[in-house]
C-alpha positions as CSV (number, residue, x, y, z in Angstrom):
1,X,0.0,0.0,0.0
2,X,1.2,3.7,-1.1
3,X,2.5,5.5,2.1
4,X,0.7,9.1,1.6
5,X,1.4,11.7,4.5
6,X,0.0,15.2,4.8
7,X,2.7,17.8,6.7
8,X,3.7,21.3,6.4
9,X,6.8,23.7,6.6
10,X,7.3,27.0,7.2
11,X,7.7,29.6,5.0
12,X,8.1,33.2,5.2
13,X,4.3,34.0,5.1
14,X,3.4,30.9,7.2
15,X,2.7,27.2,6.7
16,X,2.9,25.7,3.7
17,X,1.2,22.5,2.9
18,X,3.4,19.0,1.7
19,X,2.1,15.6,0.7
20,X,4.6,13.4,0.5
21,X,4.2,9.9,-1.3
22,X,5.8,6.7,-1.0
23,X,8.7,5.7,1.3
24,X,11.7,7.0,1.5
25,X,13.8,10.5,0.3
26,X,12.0,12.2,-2.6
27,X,13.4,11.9,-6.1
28,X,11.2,14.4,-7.0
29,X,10.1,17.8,-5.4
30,X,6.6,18.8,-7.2
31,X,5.8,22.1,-7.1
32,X,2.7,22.9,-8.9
33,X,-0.6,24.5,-9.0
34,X,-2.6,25.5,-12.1
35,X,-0.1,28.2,-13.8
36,X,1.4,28.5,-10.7
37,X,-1.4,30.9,-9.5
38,X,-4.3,28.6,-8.3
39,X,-4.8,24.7,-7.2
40,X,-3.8,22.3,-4.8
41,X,-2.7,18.7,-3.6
42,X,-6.0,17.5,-4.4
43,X,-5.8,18.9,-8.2
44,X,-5.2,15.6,-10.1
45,X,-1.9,18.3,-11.8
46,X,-0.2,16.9,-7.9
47,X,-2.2,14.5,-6.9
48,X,-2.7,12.2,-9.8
49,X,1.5,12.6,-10.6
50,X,2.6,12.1,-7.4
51,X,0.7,8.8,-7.3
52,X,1.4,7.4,-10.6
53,X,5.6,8.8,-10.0
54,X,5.4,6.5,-6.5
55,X,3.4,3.5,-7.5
56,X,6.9,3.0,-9.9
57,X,9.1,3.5,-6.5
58,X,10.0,7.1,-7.1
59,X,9.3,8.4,-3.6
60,X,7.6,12.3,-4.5
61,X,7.1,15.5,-2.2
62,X,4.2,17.6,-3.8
63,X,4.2,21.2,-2.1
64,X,1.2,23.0,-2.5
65,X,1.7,26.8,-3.8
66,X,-0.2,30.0,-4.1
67,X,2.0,32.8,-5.3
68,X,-0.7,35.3,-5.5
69,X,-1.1,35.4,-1.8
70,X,2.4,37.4,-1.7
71,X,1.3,39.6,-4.6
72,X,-2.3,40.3,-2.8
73,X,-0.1,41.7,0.4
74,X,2.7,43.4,-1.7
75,X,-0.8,45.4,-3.0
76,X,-2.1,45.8,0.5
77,X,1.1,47.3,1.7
78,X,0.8,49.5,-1.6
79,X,-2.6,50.7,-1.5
80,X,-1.8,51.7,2.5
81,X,1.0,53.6,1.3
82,X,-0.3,55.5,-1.2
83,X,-3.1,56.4,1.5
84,X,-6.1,54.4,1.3
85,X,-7.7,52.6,3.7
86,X,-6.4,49.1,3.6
87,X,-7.2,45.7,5.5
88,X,-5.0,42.7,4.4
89,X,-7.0,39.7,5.4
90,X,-6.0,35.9,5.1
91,X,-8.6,33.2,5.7
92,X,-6.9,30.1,7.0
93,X,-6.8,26.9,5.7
94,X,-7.8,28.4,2.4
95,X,-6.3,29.3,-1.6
96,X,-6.7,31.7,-3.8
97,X,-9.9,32.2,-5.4
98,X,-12.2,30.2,-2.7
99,X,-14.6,33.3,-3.9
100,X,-15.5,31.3,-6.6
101,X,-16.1,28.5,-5.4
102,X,-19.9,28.5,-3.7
103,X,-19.8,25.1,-2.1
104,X,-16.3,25.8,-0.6
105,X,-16.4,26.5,3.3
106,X,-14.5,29.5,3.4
107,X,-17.1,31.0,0.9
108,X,-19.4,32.0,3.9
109,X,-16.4,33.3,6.5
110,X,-15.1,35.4,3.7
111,X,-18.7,36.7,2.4
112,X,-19.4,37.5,6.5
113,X,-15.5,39.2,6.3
114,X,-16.3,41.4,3.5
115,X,-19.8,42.0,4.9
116,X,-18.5,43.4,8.4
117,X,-16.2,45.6,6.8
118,X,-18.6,47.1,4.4
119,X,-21.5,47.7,7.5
């Protein structure tokens, strides 16, 4: 049976989710994530690699990755600046774009953030 573990490291703007597949050190470190702006470990991009790399005994490390989070603070810090009123907010355990996404969780705790601030 595949050996699939969920972990994390730390980065400079916090955690960082890893899934690491199979036994043993990684011959492959798989960064991904549609275009590099959007997806995760469960997008079959990782997830569907990663499997098919370790069921041949090529131990993987998938490392999810959502390089618009950095751009969305760089344009906080920006906006506050140049003056206006700014609020950087990150909704844990959460990637870019769960806006669009309706059945998604963080959906309703983002739609009550953005309500509060507007009342």
């Amino acid at each position: 049976m595949m050996r699939i573990v969920d972990d994390a490291i730390i980065g400079r703007h916090g955690e960082i989710p890893v899934r690491r597949y199979g036994h043993g050190a990684p011959r492959l470190v798989w960064l991904h994530g549609g275009a590099f702006s959007h997806g995760g470990l469960d997008m079959n991009e990782s997830d569907a690699v990663a499997r098919a790399l370790a069921d041949r005994d090529l131990p993987v490390s998938a490392v999810d990755r959502d390089s618009l989070r950095a751009s969305g603070q760089s344009f906080a810090r920006e906006l506050a600046a140049a003056g206006v009123a700014t609020e950087h907010v990150v909704v844990p355990e959460t990637r870019h774009g769960f806006l669009d996404r309706l059945a998604d969780g963080a959906f309703e705790i983002g739609i009550d953030r953005l309500a509060a601030a507007l009342a």
